[in-house]
N, C-alpha and C positions, 0 to 999 in steps of 0.2 A: 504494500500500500504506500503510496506517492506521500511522504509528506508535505502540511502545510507551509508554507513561507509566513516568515515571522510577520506581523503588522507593521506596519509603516508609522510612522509617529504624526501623520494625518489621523490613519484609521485611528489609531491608540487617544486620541484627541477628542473624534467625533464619539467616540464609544459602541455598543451595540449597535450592530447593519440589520437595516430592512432591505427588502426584495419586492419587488413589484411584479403584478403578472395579472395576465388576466384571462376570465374566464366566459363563455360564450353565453349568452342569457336571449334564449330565441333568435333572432336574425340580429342583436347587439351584442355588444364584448359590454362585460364591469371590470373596473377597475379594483384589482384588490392589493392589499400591503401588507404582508407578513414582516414584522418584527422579531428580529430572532435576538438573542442573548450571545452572538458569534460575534468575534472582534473583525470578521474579512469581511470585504462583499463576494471575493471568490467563495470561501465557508457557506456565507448565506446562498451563493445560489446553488454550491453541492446539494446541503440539506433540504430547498426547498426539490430540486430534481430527487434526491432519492426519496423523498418523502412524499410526493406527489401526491399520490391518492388520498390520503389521509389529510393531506393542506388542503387540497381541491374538495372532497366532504365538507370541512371545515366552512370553507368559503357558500360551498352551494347552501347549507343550513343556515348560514349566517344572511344570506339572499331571501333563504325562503321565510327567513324569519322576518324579513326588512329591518335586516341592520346595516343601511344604507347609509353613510353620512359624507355629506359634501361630494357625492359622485362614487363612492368608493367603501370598499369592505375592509375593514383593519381589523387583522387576525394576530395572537401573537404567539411564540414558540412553544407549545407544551412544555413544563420543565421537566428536565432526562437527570 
């Protein structure tokens, strides 16, 4: 397994990375934002690719619940 590269003293500055993505909702995309507790944005978008299914659940119930705010669904990382 490939390891990480160390953070950059940007990333180390900004703190915890979100990931943006989105999801299809009939013939439109939602905007959704996953906040993870990962100091990369490469980290953040490993986890959100291998975790796909389980983010994309997330996002769809948070849709169907209308937790819609300013255009967009903010989900944050389970803690592991």
């Amino acid at each position: 397994m490939r390891k990480f590269p160390d953070p950059t003293e940007q990333e180390l500055s900004e703190g915890a990375q979100a990931v943006a993505f989105q999801i299809a909702n009939g013939n439109m995309r939602q905007n959704c934002i996953l906040q993870t507790n990962l100091p990369t944005k490469v980290q953040a978008q490993r986890y959100l690719l291998a975790n796909w299914p389980a983010v994309e659940k997330m996002a769809r119930d948070a849709l169907a619940l209308g937790k819609v705010e300013n255009g967009e669904i903010r989900l944050a990382m389970p803690p592991t």
